[in-house]
Biotite code that builds the C-alpha atoms (Angstrom):
import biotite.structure as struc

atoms = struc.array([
    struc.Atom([111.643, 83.899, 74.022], chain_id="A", res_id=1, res_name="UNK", atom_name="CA", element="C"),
    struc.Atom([112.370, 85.006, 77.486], chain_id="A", res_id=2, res_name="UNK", atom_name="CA", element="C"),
    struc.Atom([110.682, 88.498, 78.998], chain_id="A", res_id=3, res_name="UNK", atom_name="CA", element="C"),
    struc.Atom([114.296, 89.853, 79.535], chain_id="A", res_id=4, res_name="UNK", atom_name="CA", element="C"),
    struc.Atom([115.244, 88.939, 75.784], chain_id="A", res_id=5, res_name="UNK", atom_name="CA", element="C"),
    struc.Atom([111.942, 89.670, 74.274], chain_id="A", res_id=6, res_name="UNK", atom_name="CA", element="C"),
    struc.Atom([112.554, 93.093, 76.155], chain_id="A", res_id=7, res_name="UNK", atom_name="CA", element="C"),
    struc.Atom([115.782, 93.837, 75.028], chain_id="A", res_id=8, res_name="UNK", atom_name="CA", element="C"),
    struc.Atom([114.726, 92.719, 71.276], chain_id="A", res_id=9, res_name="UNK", atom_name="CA", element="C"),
    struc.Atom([111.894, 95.691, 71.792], chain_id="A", res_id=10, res_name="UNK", atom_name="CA", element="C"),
    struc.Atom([114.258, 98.087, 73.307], chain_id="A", res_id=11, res_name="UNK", atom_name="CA", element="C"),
    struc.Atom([116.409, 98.008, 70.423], chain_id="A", res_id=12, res_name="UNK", atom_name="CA", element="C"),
    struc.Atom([113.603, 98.374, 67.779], chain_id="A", res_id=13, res_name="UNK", atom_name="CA", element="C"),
    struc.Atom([112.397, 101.170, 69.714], chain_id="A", res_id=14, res_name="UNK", atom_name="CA", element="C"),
    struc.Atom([115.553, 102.786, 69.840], chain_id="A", res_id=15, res_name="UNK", atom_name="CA", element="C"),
    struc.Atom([115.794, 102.399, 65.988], chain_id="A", res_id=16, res_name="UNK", atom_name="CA", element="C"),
    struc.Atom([112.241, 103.264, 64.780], chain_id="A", res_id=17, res_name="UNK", atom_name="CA", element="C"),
    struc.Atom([112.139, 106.482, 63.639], chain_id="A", res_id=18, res_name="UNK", atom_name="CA", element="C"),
    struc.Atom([110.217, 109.040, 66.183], chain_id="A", res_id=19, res_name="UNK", atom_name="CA", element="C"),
    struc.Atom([110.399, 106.929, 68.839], chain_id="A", res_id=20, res_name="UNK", atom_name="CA", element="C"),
    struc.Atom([112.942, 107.444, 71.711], chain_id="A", res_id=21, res_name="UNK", atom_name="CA", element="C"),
    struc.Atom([114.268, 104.922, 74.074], chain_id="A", res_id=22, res_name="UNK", atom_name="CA", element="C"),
    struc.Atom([113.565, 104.754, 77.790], chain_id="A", res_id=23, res_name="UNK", atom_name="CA", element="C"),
    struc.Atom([114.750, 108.483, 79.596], chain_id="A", res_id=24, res_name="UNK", atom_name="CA", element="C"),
    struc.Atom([114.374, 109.169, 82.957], chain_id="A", res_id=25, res_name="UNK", atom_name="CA", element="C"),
    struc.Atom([113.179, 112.125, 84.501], chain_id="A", res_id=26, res_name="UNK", atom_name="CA", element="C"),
    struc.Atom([112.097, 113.890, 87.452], chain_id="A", res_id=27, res_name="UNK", atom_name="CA", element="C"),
    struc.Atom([109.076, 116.456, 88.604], chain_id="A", res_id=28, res_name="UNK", atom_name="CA", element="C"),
    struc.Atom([109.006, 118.766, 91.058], chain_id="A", res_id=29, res_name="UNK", atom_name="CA", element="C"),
    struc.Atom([106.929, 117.909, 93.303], chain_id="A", res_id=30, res_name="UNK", atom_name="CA", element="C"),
    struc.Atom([106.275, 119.363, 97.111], chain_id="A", res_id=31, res_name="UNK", atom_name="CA", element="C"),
    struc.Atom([110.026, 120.214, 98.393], chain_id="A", res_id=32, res_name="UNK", atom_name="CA", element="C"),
    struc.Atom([111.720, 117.255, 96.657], chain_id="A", res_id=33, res_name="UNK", atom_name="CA", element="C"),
    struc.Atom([111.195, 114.799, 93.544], chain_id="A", res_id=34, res_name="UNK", atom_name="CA", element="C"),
    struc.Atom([108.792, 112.029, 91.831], chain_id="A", res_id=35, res_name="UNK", atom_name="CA", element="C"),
    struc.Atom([110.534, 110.305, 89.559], chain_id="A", res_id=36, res_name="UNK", atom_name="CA", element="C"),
    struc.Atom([109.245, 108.082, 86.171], chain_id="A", res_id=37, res_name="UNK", atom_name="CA", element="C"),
    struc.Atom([110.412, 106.851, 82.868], chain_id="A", res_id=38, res_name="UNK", atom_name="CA", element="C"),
    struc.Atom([109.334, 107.434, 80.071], chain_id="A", res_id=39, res_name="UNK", atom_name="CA", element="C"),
    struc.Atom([109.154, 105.711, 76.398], chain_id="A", res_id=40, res_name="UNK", atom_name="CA", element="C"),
    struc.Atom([106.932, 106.355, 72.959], chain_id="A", res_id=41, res_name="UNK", atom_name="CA", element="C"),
    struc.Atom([105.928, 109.189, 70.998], chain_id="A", res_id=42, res_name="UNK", atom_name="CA", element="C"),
    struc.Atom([105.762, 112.381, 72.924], chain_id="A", res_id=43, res_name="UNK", atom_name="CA", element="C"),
    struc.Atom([102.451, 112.988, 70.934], chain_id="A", res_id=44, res_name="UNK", atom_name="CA", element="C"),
    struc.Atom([100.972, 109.629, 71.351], chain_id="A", res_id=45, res_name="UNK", atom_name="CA", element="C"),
    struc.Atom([97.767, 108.770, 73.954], chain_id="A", res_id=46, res_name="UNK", atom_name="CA", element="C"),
    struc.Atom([98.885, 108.522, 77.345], chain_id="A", res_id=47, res_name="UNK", atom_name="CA", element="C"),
    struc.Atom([99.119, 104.875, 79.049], chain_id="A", res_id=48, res_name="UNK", atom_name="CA", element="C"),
    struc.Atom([100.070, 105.727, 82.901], chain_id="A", res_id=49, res_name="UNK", atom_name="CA", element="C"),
    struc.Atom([101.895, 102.760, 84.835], chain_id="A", res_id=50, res_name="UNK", atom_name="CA", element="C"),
    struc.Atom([101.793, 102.295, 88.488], chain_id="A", res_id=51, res_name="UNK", atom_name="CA", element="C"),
    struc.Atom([103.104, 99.689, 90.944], chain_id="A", res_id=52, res_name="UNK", atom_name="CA", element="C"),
    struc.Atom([102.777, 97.821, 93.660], chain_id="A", res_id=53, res_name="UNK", atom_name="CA", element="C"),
    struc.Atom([104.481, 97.352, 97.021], chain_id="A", res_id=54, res_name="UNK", atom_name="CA", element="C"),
    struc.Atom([107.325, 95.051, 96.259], chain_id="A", res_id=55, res_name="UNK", atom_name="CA", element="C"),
    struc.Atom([107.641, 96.880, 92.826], chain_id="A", res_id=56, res_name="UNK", atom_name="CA", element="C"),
    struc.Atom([108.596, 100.243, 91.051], chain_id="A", res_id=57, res_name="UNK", atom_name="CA", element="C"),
    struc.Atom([108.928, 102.181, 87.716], chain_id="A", res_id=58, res_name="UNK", atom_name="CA", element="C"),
    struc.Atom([111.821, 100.294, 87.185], chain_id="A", res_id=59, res_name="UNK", atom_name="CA", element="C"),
    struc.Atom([109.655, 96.683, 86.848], chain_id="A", res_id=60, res_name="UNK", atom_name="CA", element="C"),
    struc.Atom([108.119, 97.836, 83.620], chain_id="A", res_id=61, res_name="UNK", atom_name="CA", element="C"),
    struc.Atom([111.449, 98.497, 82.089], chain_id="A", res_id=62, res_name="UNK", atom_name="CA", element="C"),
    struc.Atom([112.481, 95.439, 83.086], chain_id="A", res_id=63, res_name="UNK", atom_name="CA", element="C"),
    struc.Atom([109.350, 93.718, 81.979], chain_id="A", res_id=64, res_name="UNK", atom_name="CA", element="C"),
    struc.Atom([109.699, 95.423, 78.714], chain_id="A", res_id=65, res_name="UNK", atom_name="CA", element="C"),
    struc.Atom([106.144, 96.984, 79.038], chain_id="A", res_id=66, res_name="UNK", atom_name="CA", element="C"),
    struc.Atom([107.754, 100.839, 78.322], chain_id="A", res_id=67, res_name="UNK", atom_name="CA", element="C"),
    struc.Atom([109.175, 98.648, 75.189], chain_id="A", res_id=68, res_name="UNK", atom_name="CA", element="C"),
    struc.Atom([106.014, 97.159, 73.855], chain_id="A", res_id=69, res_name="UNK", atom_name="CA", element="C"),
    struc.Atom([103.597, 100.564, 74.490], chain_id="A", res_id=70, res_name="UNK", atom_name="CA", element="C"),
    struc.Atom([106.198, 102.744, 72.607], chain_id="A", res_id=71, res_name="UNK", atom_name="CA", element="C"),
    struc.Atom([106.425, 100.256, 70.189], chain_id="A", res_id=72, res_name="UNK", atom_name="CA", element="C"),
    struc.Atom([102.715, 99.920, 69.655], chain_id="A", res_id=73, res_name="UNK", atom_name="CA", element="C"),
    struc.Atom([102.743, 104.099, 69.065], chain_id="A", res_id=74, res_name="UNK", atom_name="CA", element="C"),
    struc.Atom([101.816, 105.100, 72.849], chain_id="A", res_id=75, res_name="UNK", atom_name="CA", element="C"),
    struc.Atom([103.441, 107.214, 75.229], chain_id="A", res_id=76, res_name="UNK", atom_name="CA", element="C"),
    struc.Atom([104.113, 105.176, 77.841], chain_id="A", res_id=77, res_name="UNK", atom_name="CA", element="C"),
    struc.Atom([105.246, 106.722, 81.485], chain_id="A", res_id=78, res_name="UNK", atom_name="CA", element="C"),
    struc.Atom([105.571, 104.573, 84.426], chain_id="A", res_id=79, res_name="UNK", atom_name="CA", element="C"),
    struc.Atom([105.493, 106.574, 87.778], chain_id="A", res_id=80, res_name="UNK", atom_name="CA", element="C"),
    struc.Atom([107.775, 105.945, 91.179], chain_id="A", res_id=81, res_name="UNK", atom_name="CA", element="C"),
    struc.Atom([105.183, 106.093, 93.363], chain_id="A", res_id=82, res_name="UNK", atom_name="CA", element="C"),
    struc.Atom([105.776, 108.363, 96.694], chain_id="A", res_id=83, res_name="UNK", atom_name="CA", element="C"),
    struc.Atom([108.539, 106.634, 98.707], chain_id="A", res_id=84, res_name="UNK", atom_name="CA", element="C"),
    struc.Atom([109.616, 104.022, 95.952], chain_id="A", res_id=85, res_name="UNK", atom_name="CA", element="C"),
    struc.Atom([112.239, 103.986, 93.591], chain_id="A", res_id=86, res_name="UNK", atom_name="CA", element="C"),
    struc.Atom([114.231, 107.550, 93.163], chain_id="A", res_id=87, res_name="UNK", atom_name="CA", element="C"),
    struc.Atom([110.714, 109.405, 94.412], chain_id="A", res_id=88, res_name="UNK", atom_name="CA", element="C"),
    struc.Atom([111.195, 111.303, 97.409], chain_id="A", res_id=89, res_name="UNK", atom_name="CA", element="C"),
    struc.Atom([108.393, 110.184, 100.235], chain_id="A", res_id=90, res_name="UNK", atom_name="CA", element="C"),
    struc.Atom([105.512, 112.181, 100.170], chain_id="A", res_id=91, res_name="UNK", atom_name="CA", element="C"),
    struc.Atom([102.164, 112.144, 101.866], chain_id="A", res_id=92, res_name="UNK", atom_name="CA", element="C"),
    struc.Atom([99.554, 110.687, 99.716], chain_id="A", res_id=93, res_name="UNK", atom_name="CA", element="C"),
    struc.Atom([95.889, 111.576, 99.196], chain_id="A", res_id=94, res_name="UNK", atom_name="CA", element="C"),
    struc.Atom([93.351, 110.974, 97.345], chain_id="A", res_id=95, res_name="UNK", atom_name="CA", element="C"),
    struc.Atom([93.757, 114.203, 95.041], chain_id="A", res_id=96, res_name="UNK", atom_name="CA", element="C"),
    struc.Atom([97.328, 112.605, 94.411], chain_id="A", res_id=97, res_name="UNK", atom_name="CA", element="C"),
    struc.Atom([97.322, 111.434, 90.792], chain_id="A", res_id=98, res_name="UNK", atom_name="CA", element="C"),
    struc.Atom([95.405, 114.145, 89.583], chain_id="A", res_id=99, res_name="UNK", atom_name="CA", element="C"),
    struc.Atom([97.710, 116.952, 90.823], chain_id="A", res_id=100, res_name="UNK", atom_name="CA", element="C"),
    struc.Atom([100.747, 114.421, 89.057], chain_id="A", res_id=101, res_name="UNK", atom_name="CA", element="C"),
    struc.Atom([99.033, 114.545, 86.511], chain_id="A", res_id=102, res_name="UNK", atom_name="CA", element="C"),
    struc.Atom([98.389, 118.482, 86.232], chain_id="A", res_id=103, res_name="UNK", atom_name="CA", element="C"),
    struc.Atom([102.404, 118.826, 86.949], chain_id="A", res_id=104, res_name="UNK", atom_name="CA", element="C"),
    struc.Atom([103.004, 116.435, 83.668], chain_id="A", res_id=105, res_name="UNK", atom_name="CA", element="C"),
    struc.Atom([100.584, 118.629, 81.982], chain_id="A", res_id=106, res_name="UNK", atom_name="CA", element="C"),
    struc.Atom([98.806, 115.381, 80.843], chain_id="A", res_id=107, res_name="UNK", atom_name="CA", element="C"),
    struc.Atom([94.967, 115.887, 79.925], chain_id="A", res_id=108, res_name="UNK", atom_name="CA", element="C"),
    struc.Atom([93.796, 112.181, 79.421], chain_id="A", res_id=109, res_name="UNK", atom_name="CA", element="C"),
    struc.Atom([95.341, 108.552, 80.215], chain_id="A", res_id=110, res_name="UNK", atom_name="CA", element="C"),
    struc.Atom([95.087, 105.339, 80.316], chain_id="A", res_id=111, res_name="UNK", atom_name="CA", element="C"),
    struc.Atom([96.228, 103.998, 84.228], chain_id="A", res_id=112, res_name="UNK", atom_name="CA", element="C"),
    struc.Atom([97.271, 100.339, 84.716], chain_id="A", res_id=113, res_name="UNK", atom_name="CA", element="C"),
    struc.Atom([96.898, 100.020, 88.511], chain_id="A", res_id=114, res_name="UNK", atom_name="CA", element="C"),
    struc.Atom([98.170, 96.761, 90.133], chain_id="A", res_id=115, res_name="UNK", atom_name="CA", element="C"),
    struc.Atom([98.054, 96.231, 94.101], chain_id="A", res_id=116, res_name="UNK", atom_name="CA", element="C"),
    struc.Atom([98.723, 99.085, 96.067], chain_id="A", res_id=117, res_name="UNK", atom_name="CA", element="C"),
    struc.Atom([98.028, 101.502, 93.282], chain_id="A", res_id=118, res_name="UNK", atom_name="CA", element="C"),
    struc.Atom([94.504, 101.271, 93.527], chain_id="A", res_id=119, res_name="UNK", atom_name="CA", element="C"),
    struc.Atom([94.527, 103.593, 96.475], chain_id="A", res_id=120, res_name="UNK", atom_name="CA", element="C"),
    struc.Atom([95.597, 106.248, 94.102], chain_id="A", res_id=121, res_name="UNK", atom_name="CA", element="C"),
    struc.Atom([93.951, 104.907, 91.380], chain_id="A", res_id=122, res_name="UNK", atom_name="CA", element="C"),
    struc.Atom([90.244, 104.902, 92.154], chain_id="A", res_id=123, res_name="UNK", atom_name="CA", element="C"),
    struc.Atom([90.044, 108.376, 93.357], chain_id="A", res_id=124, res_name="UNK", atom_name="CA", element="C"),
    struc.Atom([91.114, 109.688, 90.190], chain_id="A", res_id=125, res_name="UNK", atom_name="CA", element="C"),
    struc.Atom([88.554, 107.141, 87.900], chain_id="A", res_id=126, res_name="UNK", atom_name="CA", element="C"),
    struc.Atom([85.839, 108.051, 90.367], chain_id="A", res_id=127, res_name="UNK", atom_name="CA", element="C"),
    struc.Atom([86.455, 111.678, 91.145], chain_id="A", res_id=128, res_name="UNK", atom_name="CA", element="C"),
    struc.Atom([87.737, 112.499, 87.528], chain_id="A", res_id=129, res_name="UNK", atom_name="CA", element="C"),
    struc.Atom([86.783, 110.578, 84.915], chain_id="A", res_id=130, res_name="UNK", atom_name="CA", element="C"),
    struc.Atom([87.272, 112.914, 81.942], chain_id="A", res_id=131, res_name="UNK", atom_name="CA", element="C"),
    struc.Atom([90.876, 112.114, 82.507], chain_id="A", res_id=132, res_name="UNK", atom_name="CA", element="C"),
    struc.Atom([90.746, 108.434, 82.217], chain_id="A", res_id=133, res_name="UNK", atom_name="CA", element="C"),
    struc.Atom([90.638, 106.645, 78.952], chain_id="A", res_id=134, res_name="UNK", atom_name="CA", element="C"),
    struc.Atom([90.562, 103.449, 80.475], chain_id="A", res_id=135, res_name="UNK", atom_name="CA", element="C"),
    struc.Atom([91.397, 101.810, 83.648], chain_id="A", res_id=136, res_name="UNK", atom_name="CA", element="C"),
    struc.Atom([93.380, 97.949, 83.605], chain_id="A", res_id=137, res_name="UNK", atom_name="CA", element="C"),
    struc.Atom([92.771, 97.170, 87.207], chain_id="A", res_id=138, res_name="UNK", atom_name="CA", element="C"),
    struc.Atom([95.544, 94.587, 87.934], chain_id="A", res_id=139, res_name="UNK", atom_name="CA", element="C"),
    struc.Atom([94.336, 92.769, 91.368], chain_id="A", res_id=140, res_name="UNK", atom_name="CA", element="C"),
    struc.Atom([94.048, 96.582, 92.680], chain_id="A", res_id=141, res_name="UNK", atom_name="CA", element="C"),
    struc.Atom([93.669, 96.791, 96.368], chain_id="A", res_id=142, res_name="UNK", atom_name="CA", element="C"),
    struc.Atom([91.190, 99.416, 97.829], chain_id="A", res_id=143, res_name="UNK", atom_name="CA", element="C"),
    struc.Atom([88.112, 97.934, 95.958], chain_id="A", res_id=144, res_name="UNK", atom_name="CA", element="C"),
    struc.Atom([86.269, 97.364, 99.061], chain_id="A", res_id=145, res_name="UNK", atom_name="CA", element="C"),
    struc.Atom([87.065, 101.124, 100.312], chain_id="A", res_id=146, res_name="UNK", atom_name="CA", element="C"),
    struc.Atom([85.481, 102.243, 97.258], chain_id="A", res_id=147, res_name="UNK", atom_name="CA", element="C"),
    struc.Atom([82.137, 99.537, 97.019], chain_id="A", res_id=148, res_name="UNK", atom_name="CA", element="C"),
    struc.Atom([79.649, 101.885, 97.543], chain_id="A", res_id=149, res_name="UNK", atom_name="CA", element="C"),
    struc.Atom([81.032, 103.706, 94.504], chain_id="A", res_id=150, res_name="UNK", atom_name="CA", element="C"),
    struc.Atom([81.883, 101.490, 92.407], chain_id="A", res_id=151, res_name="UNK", atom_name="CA", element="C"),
    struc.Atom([78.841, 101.352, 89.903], chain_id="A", res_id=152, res_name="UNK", atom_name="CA", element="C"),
    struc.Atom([79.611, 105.408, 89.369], chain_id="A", res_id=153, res_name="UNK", atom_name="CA", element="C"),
    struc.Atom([82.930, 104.353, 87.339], chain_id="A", res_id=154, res_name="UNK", atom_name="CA", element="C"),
    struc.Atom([81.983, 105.070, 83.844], chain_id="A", res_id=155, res_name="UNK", atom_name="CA", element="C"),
    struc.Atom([85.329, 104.463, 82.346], chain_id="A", res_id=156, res_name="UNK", atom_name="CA", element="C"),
    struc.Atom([86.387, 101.293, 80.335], chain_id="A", res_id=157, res_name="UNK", atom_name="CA", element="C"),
    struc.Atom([87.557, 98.557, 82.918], chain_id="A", res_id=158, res_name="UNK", atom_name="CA", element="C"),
    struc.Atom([89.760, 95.661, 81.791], chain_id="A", res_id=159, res_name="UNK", atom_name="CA", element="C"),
    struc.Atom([90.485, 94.021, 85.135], chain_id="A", res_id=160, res_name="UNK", atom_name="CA", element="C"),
    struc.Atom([93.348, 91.487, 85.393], chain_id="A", res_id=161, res_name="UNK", atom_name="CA", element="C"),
    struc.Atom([93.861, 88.760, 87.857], chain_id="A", res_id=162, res_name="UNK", atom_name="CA", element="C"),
    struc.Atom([96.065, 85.721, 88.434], chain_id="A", res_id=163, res_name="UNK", atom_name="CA", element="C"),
    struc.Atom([94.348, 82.832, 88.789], chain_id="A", res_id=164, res_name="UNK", atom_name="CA", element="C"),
    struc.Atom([96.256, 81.662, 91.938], chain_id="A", res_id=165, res_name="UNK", atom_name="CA", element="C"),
    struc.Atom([96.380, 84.992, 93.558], chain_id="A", res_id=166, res_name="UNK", atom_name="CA", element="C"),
    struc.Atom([96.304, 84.619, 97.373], chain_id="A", res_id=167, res_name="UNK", atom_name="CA", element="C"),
    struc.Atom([96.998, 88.357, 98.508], chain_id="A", res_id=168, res_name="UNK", atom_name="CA", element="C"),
    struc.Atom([93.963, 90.234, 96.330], chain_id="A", res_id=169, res_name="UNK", atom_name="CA", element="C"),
    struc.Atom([90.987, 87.441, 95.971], chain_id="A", res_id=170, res_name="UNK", atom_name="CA", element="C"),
    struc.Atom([89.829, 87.398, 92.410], chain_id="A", res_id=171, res_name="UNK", atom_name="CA", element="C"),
    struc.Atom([86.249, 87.460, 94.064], chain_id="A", res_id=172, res_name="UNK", atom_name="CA", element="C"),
    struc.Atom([86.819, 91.270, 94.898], chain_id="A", res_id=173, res_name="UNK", atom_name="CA", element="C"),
    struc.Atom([87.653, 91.429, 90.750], chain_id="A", res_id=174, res_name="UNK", atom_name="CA", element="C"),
    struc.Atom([84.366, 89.852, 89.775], chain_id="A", res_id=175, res_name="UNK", atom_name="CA", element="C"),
    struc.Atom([82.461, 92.336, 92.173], chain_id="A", res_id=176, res_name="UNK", atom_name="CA", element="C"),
    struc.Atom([84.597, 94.694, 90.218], chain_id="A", res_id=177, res_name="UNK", atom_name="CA", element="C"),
    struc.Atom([83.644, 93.495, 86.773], chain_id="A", res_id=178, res_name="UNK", atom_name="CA", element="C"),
    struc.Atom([79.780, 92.908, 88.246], chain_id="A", res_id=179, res_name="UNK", atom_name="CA", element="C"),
    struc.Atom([79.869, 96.552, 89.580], chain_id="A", res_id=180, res_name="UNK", atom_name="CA", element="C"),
    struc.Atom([81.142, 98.512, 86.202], chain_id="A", res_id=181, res_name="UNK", atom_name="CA", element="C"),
    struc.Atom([78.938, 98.384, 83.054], chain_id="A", res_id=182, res_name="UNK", atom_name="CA", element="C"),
    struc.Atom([80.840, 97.090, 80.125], chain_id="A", res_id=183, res_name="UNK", atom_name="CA", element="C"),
    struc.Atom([83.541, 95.609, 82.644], chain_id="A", res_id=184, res_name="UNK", atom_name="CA", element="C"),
    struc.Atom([85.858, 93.055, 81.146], chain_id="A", res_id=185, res_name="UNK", atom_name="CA", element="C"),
    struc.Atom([87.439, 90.334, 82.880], chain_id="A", res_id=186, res_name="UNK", atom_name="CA", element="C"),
    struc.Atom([91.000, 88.882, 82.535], chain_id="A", res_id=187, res_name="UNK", atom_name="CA", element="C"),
    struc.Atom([92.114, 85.177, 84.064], chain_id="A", res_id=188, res_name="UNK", atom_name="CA", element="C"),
    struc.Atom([95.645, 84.151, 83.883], chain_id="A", res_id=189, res_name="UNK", atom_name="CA", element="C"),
    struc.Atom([96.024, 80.602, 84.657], chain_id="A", res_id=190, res_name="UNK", atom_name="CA", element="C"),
    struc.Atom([98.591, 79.391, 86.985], chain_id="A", res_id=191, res_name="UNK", atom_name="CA", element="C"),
    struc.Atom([99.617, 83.055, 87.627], chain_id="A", res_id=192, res_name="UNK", atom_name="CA", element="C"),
    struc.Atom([99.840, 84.983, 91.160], chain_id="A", res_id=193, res_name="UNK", atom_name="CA", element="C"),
    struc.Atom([99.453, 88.051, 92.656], chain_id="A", res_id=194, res_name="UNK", atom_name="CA", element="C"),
    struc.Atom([102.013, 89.825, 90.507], chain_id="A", res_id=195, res_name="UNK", atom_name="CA", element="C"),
    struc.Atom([100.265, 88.243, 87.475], chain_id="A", res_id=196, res_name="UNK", atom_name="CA", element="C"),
    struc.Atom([101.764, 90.216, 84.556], chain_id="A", res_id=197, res_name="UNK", atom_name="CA", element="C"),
    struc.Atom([105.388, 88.551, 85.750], chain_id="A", res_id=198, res_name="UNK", atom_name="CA", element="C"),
    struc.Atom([103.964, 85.295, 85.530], chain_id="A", res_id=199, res_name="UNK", atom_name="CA", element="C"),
    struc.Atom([102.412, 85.569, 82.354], chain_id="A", res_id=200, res_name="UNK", atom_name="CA", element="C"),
    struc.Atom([103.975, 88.417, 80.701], chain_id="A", res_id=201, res_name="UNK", atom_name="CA", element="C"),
    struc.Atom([103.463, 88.024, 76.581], chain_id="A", res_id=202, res_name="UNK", atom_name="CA", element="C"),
    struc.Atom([99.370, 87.206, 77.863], chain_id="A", res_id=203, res_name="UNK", atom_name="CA", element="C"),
    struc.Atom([99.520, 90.374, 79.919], chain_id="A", res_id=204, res_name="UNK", atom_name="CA", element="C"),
    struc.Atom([101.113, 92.389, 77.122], chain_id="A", res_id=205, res_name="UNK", atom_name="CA", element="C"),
    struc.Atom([98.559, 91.343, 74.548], chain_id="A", res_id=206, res_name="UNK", atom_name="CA", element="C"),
    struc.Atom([95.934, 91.908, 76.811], chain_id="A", res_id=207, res_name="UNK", atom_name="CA", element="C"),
    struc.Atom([96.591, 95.515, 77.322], chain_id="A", res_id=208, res_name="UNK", atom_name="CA", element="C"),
    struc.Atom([97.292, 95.976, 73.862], chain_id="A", res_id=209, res_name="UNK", atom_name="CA", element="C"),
    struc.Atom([94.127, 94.699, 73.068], chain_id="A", res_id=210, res_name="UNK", atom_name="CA", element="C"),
    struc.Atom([92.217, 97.148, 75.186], chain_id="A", res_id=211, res_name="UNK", atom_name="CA", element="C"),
    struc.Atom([94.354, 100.165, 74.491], chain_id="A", res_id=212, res_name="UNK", atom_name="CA", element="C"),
    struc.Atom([93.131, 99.533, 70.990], chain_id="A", res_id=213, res_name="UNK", atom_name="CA", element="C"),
    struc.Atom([89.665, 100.550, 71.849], chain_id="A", res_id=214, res_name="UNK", atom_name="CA", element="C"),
    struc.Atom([90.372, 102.976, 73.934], chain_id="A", res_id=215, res_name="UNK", atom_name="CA", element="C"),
    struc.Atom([93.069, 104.686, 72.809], chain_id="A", res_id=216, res_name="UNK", atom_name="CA", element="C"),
    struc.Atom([94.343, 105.267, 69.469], chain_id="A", res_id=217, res_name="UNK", atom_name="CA", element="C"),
    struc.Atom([98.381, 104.896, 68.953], chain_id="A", res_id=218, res_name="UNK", atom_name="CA", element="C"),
    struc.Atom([100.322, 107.004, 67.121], chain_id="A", res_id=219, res_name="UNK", atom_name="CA", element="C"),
    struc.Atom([101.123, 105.030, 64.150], chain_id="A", res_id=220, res_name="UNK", atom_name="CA", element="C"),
    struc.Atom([104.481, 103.858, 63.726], chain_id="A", res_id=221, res_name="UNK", atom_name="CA", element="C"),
    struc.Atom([107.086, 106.449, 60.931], chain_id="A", res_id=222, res_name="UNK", atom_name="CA", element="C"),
])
């Protein structure tokens, strides 16, 4: 089955399971304008926080059908516009960023899935503030050698994900990664590239299932 009909197979299940919503958006104040995400899932359910990269936006994991398959699976699932990108208004961005987002979404404790650019935001917040990170799934992050000296401090779960072919993010810089972080796990997908969970999309999704499932508990389904 094709991602776009596998996602619109999801979408309507979630739409028709009972306590599960389908895909709103929504806005935050944030500075003197907007950041904008979407949401999916049980409004009660652990927290699984989706970034993007520089080509990409909250929009992707719609697309994808990611919002789809967390809500589906019982978690709350809220992918963020990053500064800039999508219908967020620019902002300057520091390394206090995602924990002040999350503060404003009154969020305690997630799960982040940080691909590219994201890891500028994301790695501040796993470093600096680890009681609010279940779990990281580093997805070919960049910023990894801004943060080498400190990478042994991150004491949350790591699942990092590469593509086997990436060319933009070196899959080296993932196995320092995984070599740095005790307990680290390590993700191939063959054939794939930089934006591996478009390449291999059902792999990615069971992946991230399969760590959310020791991380997190869902909400279950009814």
């Amino acid at each position: 089955m094709s991602s776009f009909r596998r996602g619109l197979v999801l979408g309507l299940l979630v739409a028709a399971a009972p306590g599960l919503r389908a895909v709103e958006s929504r806005t935050v104040p944030w500075k003197d304008g907007v950041l904008h995400l979407l949401e999916a899932g049980p409004g009660d359910a652990p927290v699984v926080l989706l970034l993007h990269g520089a080509r990409f936006e909250a929009e992707t994991w719609r697309e994808l059908g990611t919002l789809d398959v967390l809500a589906e699976a019982g978690y709350r699932a809220l992918a963020l516009d990053l500064p800039g990108f999508g219908a967020s208004d620019p902002f300057p961005v520091t390394d206090a960023f995602l924990a002040g987002v999350l503060a404003q979404l009154e969020l305690d404790r997630v799960t982040l899935v940080a691909p590219s650019m994201s890891g500028e935001v994301a790695f501040p917040l796993v470093l600096d503030h680890p009681e609010r990170v279940a779990g990281l799934v580093a997805v070919a992050p960049v910023a990894i050698p801004t943060h080498r000296e400190r990478l042994g401090e991150i004491r949350v779960p790591v699942l990092a994900i590469w593509g086997e072919e990436d060319t933009i993010v070196s899959p080296e810089l993932g196995r320092q990664l995984v070599a740095a972080v005790s307990g680290a796990e390590w993700l191939s997908l063959e054939g794939a590239g930089h934006p591996c969970y478009l390449d291999r999309s059902e792999e990615f999704h069971r992946a991230l299932l399969d760590f959310l499932a020791r991380v997190a508990s869902p909400v279950p389904p009814g």
